[in-house]
N, CA, C and O atoms as CSV, one atom per row, in Angstrom:
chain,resi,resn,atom,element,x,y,z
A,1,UNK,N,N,0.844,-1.186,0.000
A,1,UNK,CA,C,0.000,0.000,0.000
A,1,UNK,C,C,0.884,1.243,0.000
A,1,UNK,O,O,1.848,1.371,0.755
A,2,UNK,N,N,0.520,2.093,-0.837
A,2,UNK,CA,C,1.314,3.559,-1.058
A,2,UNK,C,C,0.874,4.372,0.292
A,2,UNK,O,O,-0.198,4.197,0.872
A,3,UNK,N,N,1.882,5.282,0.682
A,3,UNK,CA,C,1.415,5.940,1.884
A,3,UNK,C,C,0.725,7.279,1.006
A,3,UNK,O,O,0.645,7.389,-0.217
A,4,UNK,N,N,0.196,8.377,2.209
A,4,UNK,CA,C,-0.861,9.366,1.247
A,4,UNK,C,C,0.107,10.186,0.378
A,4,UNK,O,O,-0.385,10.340,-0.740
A,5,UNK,N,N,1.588,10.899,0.532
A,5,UNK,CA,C,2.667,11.388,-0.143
A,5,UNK,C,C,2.967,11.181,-1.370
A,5,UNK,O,O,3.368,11.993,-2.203
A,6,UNK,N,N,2.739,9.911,-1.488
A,6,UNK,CA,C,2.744,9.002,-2.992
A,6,UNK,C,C,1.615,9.029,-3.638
A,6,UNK,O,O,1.362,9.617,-4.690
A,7,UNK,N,N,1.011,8.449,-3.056
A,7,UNK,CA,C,-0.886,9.044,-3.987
A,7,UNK,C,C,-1.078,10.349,-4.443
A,7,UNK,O,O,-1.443,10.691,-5.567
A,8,UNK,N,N,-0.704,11.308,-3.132
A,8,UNK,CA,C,-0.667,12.729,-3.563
A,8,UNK,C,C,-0.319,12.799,-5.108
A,8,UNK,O,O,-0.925,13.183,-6.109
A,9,UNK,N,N,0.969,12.236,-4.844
A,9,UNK,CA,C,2.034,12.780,-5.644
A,9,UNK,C,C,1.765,12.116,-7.644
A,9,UNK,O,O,2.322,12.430,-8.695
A,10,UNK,N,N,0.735,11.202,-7.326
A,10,UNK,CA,C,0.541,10.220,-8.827
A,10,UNK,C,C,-0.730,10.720,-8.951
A,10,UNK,O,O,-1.667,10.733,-8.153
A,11,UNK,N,N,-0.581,11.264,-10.442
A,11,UNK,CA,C,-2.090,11.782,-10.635
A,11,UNK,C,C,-3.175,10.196,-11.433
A,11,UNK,O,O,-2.872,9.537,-12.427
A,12,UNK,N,N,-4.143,10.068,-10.722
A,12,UNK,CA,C,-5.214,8.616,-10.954
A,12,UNK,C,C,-6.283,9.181,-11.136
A,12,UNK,O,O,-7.182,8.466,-11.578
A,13,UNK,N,N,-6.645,10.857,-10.838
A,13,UNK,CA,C,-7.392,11.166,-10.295
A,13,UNK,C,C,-7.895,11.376,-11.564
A,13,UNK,O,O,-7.057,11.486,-12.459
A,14,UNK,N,N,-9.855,11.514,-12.051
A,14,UNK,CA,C,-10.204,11.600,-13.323
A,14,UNK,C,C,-10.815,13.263,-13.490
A,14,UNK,O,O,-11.962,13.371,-13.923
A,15,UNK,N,N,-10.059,14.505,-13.153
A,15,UNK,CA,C,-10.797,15.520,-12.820
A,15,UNK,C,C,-9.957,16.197,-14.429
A,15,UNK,O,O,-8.835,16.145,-14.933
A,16,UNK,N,N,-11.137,16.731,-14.722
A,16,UNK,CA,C,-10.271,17.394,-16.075
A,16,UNK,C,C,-10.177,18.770,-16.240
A,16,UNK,O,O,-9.949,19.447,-17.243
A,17,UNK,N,N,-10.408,19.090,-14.997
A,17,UNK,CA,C,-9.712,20.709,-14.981
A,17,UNK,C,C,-10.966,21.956,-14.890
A,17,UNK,O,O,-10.736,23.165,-14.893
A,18,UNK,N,N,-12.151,21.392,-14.820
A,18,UNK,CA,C,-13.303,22.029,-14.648
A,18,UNK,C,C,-12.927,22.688,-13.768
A,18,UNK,O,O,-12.399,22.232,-12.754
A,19,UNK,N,N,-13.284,24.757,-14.163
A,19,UNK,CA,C,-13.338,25.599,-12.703
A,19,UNK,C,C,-14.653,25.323,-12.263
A,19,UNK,O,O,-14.629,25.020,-11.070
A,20,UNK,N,N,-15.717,25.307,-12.712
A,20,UNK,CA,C,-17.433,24.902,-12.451
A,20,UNK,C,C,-17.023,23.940,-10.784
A,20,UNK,O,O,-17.171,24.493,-9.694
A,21,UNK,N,N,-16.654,22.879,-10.885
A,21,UNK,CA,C,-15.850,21.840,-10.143
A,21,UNK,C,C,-15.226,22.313,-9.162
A,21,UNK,O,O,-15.662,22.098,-8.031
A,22,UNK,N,N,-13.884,23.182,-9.382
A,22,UNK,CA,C,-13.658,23.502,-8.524
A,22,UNK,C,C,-13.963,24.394,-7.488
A,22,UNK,O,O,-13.524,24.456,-6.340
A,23,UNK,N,N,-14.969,25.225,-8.215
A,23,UNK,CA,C,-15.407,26.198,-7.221
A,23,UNK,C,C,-16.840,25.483,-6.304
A,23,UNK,O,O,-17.437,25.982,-5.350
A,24,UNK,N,N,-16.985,24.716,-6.708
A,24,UNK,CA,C,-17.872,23.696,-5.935
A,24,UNK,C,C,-17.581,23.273,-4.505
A,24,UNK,O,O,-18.020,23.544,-3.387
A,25,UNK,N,N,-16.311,22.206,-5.220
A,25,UNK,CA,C,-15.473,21.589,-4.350
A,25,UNK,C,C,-15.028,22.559,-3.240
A,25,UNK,O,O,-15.470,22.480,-2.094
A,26,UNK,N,N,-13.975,23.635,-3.710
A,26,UNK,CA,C,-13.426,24.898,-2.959
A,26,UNK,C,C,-14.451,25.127,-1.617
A,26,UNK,O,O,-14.000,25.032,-0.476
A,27,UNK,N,N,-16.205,25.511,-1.946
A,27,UNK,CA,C,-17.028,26.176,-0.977
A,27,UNK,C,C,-17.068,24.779,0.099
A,27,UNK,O,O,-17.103,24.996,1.311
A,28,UNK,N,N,-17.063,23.523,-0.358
A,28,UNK,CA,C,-17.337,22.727,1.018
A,28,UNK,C,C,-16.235,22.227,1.592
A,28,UNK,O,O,-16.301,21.536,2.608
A,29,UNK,N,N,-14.575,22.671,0.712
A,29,UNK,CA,C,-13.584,22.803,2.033
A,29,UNK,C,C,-13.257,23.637,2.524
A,29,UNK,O,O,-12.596,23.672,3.562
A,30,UNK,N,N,-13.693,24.622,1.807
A,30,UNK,CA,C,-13.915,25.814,2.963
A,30,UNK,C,C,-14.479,25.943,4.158
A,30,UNK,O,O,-13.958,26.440,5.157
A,31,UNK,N,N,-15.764,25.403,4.033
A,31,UNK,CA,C,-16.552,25.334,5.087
A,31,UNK,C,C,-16.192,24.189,5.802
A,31,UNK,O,O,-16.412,24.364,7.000
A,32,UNK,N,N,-15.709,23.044,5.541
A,32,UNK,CA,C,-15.446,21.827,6.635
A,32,UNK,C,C,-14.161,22.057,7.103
A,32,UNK,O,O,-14.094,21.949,8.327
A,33,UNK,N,N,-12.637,22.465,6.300
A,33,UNK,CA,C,-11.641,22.657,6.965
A,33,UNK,C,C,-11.168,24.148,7.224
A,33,UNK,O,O,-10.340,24.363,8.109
A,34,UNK,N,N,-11.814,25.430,6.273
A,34,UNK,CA,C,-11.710,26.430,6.761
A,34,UNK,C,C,-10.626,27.200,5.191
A,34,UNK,O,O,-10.262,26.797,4.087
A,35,UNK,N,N,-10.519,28.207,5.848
A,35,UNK,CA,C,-10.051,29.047,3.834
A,35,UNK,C,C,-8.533,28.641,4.214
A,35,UNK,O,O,-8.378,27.971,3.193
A,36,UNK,N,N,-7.421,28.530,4.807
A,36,UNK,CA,C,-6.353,28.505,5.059
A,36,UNK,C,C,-5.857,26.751,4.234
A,36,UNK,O,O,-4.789,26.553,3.655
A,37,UNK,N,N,-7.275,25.435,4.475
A,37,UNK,CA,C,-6.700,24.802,3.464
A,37,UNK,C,C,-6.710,24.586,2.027
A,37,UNK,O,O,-6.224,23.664,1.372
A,38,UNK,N,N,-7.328,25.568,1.682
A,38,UNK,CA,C,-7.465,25.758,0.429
A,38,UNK,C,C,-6.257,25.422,-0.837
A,38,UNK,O,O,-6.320,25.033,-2.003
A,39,UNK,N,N,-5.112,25.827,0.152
A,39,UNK,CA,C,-4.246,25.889,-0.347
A,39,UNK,C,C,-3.359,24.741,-0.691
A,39,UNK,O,O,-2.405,24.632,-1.462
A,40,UNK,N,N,-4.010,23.861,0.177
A,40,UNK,CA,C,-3.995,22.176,-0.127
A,40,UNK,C,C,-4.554,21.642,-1.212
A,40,UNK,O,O,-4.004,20.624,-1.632
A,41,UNK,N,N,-5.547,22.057,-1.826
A,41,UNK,CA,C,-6.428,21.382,-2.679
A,41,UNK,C,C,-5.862,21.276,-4.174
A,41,UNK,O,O,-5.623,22.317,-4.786
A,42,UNK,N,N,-5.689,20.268,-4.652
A,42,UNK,CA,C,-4.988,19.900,-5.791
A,42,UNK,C,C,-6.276,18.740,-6.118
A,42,UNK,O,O,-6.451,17.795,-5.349
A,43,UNK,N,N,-7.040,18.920,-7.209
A,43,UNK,CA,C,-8.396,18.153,-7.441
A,43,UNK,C,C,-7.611,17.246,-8.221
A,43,UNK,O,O,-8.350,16.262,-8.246
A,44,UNK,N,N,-6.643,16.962,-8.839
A,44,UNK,CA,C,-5.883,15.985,-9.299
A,44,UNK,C,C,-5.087,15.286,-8.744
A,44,UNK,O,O,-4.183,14.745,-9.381
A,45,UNK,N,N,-5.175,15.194,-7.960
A,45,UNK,CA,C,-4.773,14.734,-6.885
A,45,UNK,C,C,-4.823,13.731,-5.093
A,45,UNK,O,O,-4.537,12.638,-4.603
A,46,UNK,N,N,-5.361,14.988,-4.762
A,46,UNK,CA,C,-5.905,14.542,-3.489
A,46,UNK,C,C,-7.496,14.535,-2.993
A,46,UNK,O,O,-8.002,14.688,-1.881
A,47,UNK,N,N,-8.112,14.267,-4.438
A,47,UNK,CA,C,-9.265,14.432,-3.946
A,47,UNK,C,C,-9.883,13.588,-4.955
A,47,UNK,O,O,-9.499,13.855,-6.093
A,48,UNK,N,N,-10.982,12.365,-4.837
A,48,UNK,CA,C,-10.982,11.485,-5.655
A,48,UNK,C,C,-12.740,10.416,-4.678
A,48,UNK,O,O,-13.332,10.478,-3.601
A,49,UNK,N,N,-12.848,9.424,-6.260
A,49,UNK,CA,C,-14.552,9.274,-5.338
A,49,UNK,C,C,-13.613,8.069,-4.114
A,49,UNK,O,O,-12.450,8.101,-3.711
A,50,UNK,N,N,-14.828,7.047,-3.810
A,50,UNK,CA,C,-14.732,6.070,-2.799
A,50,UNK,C,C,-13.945,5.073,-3.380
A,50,UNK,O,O,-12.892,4.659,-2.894
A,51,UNK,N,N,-14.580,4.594,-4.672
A,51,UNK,CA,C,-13.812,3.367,-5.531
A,51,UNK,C,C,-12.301,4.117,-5.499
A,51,UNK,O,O,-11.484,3.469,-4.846
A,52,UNK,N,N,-12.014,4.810,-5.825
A,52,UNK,CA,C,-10.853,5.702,-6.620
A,52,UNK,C,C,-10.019,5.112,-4.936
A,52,UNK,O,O,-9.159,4.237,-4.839
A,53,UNK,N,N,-10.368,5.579,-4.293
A,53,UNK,CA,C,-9.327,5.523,-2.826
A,53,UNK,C,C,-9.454,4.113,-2.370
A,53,UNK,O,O,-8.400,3.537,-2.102
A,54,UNK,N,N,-10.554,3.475,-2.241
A,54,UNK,CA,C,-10.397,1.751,-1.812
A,54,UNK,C,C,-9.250,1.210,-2.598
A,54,UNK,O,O,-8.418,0.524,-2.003
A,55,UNK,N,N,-9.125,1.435,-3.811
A,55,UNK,CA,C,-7.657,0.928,-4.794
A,55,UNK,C,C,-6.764,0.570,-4.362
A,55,UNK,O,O,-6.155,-0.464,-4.091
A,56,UNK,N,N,-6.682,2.473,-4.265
A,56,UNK,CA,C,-5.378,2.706,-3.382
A,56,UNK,C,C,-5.051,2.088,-1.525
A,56,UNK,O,O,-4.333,2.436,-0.588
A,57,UNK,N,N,-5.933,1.167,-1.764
A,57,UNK,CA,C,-5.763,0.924,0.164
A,57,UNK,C,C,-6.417,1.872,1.229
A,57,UNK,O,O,-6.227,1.907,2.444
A,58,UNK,N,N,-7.020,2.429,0.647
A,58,UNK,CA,C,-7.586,3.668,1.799
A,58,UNK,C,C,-9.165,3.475,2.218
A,58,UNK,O,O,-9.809,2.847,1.377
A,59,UNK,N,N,-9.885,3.902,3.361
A,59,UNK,CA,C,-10.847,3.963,3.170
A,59,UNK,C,C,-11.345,5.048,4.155
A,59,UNK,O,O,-10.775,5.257,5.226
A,60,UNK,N,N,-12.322,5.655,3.780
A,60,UNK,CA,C,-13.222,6.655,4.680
A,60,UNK,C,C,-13.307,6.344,5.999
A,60,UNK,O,O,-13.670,5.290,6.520
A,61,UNK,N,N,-12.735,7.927,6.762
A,61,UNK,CA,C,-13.390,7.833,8.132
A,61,UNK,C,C,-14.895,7.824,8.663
A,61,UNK,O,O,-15.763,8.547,8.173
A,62,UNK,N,N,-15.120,6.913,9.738
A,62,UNK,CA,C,-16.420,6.595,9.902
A,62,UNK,C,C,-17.287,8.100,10.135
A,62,UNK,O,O,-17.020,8.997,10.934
A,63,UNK,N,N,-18.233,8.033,9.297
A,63,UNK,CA,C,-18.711,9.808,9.828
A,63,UNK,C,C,-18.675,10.766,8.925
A,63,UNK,O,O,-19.373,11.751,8.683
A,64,UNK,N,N,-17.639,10.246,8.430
A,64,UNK,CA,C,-17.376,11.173,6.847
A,64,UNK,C,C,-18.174,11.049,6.337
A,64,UNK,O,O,-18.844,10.030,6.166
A,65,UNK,N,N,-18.402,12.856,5.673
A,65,UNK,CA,C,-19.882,12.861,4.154
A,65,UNK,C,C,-18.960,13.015,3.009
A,65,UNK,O,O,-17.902,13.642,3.072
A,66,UNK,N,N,-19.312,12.547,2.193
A,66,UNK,CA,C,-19.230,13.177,1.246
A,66,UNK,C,C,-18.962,14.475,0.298
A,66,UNK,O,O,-19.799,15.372,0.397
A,67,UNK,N,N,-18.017,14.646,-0.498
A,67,UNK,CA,C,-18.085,16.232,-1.272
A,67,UNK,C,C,-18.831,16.106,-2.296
A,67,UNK,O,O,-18.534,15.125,-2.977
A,68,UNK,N,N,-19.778,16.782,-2.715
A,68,UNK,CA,C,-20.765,16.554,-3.800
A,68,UNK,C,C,-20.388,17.655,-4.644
A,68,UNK,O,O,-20.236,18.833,-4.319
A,69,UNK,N,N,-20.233,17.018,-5.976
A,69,UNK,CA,C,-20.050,17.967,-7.312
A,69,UNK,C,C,-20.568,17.395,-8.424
A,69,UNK,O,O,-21.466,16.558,-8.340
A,70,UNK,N,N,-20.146,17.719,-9.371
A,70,UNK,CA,C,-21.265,17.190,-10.980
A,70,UNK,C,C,-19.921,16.737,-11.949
A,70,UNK,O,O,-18.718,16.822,-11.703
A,71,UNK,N,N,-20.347,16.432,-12.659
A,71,UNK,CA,C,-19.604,15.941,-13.871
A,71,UNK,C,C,-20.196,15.932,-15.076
A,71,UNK,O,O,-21.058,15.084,-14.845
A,72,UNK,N,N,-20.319,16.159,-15.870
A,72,UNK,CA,C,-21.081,16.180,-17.507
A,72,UNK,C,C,-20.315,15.360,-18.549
A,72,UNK,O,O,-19.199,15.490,-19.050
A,73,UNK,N,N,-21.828,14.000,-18.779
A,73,UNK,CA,C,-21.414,13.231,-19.446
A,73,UNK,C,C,-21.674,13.125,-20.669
A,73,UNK,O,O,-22.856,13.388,-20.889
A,74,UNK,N,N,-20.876,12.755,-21.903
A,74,UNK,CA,C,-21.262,13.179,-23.161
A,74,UNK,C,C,-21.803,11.793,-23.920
A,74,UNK,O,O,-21.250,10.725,-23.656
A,75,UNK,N,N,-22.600,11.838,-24.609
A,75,UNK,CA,C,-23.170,10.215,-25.379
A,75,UNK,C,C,-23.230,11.001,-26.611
A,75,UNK,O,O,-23.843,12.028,-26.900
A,76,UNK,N,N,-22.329,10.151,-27.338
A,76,UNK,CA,C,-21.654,10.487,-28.706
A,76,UNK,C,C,-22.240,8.946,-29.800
A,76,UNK,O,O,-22.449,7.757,-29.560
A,77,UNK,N,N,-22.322,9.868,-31.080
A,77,UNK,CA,C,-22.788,8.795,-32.306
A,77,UNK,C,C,-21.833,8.000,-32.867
A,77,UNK,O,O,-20.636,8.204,-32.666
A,78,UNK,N,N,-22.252,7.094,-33.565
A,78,UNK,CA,C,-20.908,6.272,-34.159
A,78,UNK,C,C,-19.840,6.988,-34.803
A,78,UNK,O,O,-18.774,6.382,-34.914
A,79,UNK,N,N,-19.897,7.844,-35.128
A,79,UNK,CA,C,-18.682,9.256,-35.573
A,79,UNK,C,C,-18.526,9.725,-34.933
A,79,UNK,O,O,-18.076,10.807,-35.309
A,80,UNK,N,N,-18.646,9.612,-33.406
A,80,UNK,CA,C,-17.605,10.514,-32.545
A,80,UNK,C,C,-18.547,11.747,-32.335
A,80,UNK,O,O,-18.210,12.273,-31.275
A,81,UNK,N,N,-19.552,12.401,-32.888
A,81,UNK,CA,C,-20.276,13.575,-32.707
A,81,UNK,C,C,-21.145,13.452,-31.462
A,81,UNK,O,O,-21.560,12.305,-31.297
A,82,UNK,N,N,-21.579,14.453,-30.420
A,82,UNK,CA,C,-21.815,14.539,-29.215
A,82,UNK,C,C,-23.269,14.656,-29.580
A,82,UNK,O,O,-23.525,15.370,-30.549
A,83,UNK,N,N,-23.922,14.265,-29.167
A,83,UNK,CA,C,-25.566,14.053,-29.015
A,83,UNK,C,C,-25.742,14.900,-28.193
A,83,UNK,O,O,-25.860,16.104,-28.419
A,84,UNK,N,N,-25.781,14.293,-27.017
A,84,UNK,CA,C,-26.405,14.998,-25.905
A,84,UNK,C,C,-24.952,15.151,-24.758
A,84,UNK,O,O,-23.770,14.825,-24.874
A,85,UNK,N,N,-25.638,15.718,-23.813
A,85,UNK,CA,C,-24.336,16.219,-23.060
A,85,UNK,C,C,-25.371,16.415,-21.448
A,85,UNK,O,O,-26.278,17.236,-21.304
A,86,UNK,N,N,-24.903,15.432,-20.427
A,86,UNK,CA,C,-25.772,15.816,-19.378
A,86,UNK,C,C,-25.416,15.878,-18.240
A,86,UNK,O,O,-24.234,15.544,-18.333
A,87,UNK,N,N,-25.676,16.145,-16.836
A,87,UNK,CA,C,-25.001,16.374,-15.744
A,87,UNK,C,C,-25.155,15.119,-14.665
A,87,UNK,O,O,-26.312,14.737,-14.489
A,88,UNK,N,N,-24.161,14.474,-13.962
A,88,UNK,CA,C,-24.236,13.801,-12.883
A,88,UNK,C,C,-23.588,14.034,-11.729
A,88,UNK,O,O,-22.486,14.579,-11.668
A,89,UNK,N,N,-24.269,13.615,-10.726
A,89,UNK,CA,C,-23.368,13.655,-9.577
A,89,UNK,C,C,-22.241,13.069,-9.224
A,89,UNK,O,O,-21.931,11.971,-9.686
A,90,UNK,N,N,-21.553,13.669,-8.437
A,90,UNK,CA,C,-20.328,12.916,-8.108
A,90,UNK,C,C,-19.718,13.218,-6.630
A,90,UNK,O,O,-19.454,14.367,-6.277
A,91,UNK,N,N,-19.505,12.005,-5.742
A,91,UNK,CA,C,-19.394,11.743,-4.502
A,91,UNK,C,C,-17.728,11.862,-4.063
A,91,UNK,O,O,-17.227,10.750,-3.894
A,92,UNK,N,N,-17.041,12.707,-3.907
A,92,UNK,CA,C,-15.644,12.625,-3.878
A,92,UNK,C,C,-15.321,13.072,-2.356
A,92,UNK,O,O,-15.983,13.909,-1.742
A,93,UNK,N,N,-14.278,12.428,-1.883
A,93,UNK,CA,C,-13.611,12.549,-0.713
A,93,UNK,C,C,-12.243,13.240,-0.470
A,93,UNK,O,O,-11.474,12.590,-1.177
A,94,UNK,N,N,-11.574,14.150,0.113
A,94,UNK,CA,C,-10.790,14.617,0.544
A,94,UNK,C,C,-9.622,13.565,1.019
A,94,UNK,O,O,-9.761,12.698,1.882
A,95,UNK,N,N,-8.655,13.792,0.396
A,95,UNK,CA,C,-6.960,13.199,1.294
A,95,UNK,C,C,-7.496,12.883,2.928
A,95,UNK,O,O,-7.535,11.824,3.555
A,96,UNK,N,N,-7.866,14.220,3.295
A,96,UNK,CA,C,-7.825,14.124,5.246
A,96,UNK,C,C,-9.281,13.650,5.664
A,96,UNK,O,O,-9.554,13.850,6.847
A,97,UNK,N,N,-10.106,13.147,5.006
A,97,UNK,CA,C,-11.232,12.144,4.983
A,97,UNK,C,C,-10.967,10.667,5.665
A,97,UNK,O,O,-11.623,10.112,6.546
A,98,UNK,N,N,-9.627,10.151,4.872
A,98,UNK,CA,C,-9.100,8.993,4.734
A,98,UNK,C,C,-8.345,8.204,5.790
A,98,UNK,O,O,-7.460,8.941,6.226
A,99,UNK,N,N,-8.317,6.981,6.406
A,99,UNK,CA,C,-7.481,6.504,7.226
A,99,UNK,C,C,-6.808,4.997,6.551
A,99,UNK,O,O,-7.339,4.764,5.465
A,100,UNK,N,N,-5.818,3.989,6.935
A,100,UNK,CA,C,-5.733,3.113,6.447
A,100,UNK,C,C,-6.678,1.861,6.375
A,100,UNK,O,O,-7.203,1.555,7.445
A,101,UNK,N,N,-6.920,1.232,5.480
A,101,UNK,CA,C,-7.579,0.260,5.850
A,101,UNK,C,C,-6.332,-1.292,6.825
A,101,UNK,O,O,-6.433,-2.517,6.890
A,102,UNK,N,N,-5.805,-0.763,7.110
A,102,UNK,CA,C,-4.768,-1.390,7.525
A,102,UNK,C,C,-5.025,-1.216,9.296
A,102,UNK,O,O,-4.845,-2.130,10.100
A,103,UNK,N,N,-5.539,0.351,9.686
A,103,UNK,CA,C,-5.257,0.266,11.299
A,103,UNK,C,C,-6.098,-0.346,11.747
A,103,UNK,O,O,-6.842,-0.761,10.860
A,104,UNK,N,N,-6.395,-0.643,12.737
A,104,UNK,CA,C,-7.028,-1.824,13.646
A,104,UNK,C,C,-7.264,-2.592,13.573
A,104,UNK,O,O,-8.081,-3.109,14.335
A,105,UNK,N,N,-6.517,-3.384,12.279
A,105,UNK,CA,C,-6.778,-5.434,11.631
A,105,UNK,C,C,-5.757,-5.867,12.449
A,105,UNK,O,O,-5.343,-5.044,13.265
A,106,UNK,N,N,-5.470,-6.486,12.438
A,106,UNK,CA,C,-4.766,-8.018,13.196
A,106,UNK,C,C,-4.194,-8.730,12.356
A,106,UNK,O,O,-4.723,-9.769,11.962
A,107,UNK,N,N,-2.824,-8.256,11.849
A,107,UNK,CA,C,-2.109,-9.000,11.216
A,107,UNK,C,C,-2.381,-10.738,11.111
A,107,UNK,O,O,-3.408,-10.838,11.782
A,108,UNK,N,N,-2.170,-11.602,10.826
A,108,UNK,CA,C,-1.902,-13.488,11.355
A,108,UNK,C,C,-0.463,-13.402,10.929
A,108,UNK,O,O,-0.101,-12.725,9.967
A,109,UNK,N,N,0.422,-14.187,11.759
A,109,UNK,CA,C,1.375,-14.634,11.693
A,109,UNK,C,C,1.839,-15.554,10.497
A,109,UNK,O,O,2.970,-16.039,10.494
């Protein structure tokens, strides 16, 4: 299992650079960790859904909500041309959300 430094550091993350997104994201870590971590927030990074972090060995602290943002999905014709174009939700978690799924198991010998 990668520690969080390394995850940080490898982008897996599927965010494609939407400001819409980030200014989403931005207002509810603002409000849960405050404007000073803002400066933490790298959406390519350290911030990713549930599947995305179980991968990586990680899993949500008990208690933890959710960051809710959208994503817009495109359904395209057999030539590649965009039909329609529509919005979904998306459930993403914060780096400092996360603990190991490793602490409190019981190794076996």
């Amino acid at each position: 299992m990668k520690n969080i430094k390394e995850i940080i550091n490898t982008p897996v993350s599927e965010y494609t650079g939407s400001e819409v997104t980030r200014s989403i994201v931005e207002e509810q870590i603002r409000a849960k960790y405050g404007a000073t971590e803002l400066k933490n927030l790298d959406c390519y990074h350290n911030l990713r859904t549930f599947q995305s972090w179980s991968k990586l060995g990680w899993k949500i602290r008990p208690g933890e909500k959710a960051i809710r943002s959208i994503t817009y999905v495109e359904k395209r014709d057999p030539a590649g041309n965009v039909i329609k174009r529509y919005k979904r939700p998306v459930f993403l978690f914060y780096y400092r959300q996360l603990q190991s799924k490793e602490v409190g198991s019981i190794k076996s010998i």
